[in-house]
BARODO-48261 format. One record per residue (C-alpha): residue in one letter; x, y, z. Coordinates in steps of 0.001 Angstrom, whole numbers, plus 524288, in hexadecimal, padded with zeros to 5 digits. Example, Ala and Ser with C-alpha at 12.3 -4.5 7.8 and 13.67 -1.06 7.14 Angstrom:
% residues 2
A8300C7EE6C81E78/S835667FBDC81BE4/
This chain:
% residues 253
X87270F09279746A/X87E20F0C9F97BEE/X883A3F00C597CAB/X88362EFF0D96D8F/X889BCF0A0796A6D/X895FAF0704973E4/X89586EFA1396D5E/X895DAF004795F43/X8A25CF098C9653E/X8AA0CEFF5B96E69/X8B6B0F00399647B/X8B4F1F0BCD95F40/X8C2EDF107995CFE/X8C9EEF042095F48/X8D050EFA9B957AF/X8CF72EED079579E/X8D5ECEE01E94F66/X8CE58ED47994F95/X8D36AEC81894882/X8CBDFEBC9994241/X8C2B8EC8BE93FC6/X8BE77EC28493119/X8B31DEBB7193699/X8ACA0EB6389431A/X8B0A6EBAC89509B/X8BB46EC39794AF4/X8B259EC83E93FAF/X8A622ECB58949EB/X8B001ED3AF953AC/X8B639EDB52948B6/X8A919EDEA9943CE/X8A436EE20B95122/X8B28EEE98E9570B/X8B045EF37794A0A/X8A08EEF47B94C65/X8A4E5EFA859588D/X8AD49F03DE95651/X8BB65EFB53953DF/X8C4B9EFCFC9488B/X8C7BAEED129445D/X8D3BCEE58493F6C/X8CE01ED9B593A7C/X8D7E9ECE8C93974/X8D5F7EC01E9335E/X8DC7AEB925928D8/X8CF96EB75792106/X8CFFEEBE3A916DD/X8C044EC1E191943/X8C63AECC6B923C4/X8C689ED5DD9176F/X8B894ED6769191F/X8B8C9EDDA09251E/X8C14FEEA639206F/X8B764EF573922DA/X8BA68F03AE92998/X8BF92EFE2C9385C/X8C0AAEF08A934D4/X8CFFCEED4892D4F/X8D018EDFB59295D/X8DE30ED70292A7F/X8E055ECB3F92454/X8E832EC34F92D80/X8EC64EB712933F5/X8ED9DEBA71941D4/X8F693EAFE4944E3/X90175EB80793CD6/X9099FEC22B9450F/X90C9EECA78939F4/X8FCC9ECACD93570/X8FA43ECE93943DE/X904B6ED9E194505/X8FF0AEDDB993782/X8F0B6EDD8393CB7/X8F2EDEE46C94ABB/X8FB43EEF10942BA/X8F0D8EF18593B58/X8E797EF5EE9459A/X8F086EFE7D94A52/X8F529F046C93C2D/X8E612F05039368B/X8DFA1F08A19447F/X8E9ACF0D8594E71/X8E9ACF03E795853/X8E2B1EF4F795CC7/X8DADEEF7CB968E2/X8D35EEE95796645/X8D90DEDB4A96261/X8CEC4ECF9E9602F/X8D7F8EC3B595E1D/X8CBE2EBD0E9578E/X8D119EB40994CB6/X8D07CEA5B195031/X8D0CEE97189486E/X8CD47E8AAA94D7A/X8CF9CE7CEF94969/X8CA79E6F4994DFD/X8D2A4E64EC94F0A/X8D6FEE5BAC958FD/X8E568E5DF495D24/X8E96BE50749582E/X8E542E54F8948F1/X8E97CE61E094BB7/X8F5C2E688A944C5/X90071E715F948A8/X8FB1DE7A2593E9B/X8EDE0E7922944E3/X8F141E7DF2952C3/X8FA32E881994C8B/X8F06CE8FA6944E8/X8E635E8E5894FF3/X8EF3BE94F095A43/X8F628E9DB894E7A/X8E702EA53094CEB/X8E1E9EA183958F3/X8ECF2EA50D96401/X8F82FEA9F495D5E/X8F12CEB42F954F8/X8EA79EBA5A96082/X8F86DEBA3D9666D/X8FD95EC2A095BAD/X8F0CDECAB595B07/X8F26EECE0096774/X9001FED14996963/X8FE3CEDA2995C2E/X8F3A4EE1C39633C/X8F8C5EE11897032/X90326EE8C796ACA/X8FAC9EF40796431/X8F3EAEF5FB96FDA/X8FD46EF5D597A46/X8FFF5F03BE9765B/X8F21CF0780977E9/X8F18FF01E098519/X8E41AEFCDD98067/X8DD0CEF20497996/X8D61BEE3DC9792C/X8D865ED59997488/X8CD52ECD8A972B7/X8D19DEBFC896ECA/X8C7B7EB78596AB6/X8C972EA7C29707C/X8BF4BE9C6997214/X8B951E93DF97C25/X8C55BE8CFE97779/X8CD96E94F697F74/X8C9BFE8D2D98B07/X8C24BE818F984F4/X8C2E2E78A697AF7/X8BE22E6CA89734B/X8C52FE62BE96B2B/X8CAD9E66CD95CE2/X8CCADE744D962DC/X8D938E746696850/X8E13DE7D8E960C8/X8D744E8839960BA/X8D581E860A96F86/X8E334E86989700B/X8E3C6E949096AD6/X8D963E99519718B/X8DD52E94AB97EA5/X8EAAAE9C5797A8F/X8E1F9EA67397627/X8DBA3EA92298403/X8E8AFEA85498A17/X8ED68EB1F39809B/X8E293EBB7998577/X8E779EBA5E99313/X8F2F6EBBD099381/X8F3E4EC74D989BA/X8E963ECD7299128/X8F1FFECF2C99B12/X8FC6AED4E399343/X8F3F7EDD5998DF1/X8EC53EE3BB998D3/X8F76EEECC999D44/X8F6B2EF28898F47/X8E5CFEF407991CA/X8E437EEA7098819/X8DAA6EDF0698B4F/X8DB75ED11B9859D/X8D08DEC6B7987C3/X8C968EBC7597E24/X8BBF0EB8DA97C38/X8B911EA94B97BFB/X8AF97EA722971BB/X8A7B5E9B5897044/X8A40AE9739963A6/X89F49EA10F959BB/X89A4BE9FC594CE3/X8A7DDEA259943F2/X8AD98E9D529399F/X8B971E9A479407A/X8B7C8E8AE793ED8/X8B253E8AE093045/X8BE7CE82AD92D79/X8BA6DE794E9375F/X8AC01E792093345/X8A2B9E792E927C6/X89A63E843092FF7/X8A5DAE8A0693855/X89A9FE944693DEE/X890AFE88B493E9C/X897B9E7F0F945F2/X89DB8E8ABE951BD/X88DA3E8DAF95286/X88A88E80DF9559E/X895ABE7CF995D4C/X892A6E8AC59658E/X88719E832696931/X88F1EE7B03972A0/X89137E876497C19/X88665E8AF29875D/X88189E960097F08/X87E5CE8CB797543/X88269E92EF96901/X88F61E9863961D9/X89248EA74996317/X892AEEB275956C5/X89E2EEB8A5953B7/X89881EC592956EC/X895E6EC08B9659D/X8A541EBF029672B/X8A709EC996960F4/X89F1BED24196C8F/X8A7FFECAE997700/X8B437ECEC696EBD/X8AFEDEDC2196D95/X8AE6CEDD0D97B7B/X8BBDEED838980C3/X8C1B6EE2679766C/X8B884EED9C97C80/X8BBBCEF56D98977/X8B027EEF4D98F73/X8B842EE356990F9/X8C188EECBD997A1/X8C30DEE2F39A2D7/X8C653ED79199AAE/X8D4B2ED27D99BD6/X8D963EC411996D9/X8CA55EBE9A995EE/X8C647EB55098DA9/X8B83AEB84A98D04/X8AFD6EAA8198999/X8A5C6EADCE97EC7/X8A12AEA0AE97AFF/X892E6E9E8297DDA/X89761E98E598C78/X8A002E8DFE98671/X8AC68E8CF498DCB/X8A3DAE8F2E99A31/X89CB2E817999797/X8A013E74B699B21/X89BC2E687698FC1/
């Protein structure tokens, strides 16, 4: 009983921004940061982020790959709540294509979401917190920040930069007691390749068959490892990249 009533209260009075919060991943942690206790910026440039606006949840319709939309959305943490104690940089696209039929426009919007948007994300909120002396980045990367497969270049690309991104600004950050790190997700059942795919949500489930635990993972189960970085009990964590991906990038095919 304890135990569920510190989970219920683990953000009680803080405030967090999560982008790509309109559905999957980002959806499941928004939802699960304000169960317990967090006020929520939601951020994503779907227009289905609207549906989220409820007392400690402000939706804001954005493309996180603009500076000026990021300035606006950090700002207005701080104007509507007081402060950003929590960042998720959640928001992520994916493409496949061989490099040899891939455009410049291709690899551009990849890293623009993918690396460049958590860049900007982060140096927003690294900013508002400094002050504080106090906070947490959880970025959210891939297998694909140390793996990859054919057609996947671009988004391994930016996820590679992605877990680079964690370290070193982890390192910056510490000295201001804010921690950085990254959970590695495997595949999880998203809508994130519905472009790609007839069933976007269909084919990640079956292709999550391919990893030792045999199956893909929910969006609420990254969500839990998300919530944790962000918490003080990851109060040890500095610059990890913590692998949540059914044991995939620990097996050899």
């Amino acid at each position: 009983m304890s135990t569920s009533i510190s989970n219920e209260t683990t953000f009680s009075g803080k405030v967090a921004l999560v982008t790509g919060a309109a559905s999957g991943i980002g959806l499941a942690t928004t939802k699960l940061l304000h169960e317990r206790g967090a006020k929520v910026i939601a951020v994503d440039r779907s227009s289905d982020i609207e549906t989220l606006a409820r007392p400690g949840i402000v939706p804001f319709l954005a493309d996180v790959a603009e500076e000026d939309s990021v300035v606006r959305a950090v700002a207005l943490a701080i104007e509507t709540f007081g402060k950003l104690d929590i960042l998720v940089n959640n928001a992520g696209i994916i493409i496949n294509k061989p490099v040899v039929d891939m455009t410049l426009d291709d690899w551009n919007g990849i890293l623009a979401v993918n690396a460049t948007g958590a860049f900007l994300f982060s140096r927003e909120a690294m900013r508002a917190m400094i002050p504080a002396k106090q906070g947490a980045i959880v970025n959210v990367g891939s297998y694909a920040c140390y793996q990859a497969f054919p057609t996947i270049a671009a988004y391994a690309a930016s996820k590679g930069a992605l877990a680079q991104l964690t370290r070193a600004l982890s390192l910056e950050a510490i000295d201001h007691g804010i921690r950085v790190n990254a959970v590695g997700s495997g595949d999880v059942v998203t809508n994130i390749t519905n472009h790609i795919h007839a069933d976007g949500p269909g084919f990640l489930a079956e292709h999550g068959k391919n990893a030792p635990i045999k199956r893909a993972a929910q969006p609420e189960e990254i969500a839990e490892v998300i919530a944790f970085l962000a918490s003080d009990k990851a109060s040890y964590l500095v610059g990890s990249v913590v692998m949540a991906d059914g044991g995939m990038s620990v097996a050899l095919k």
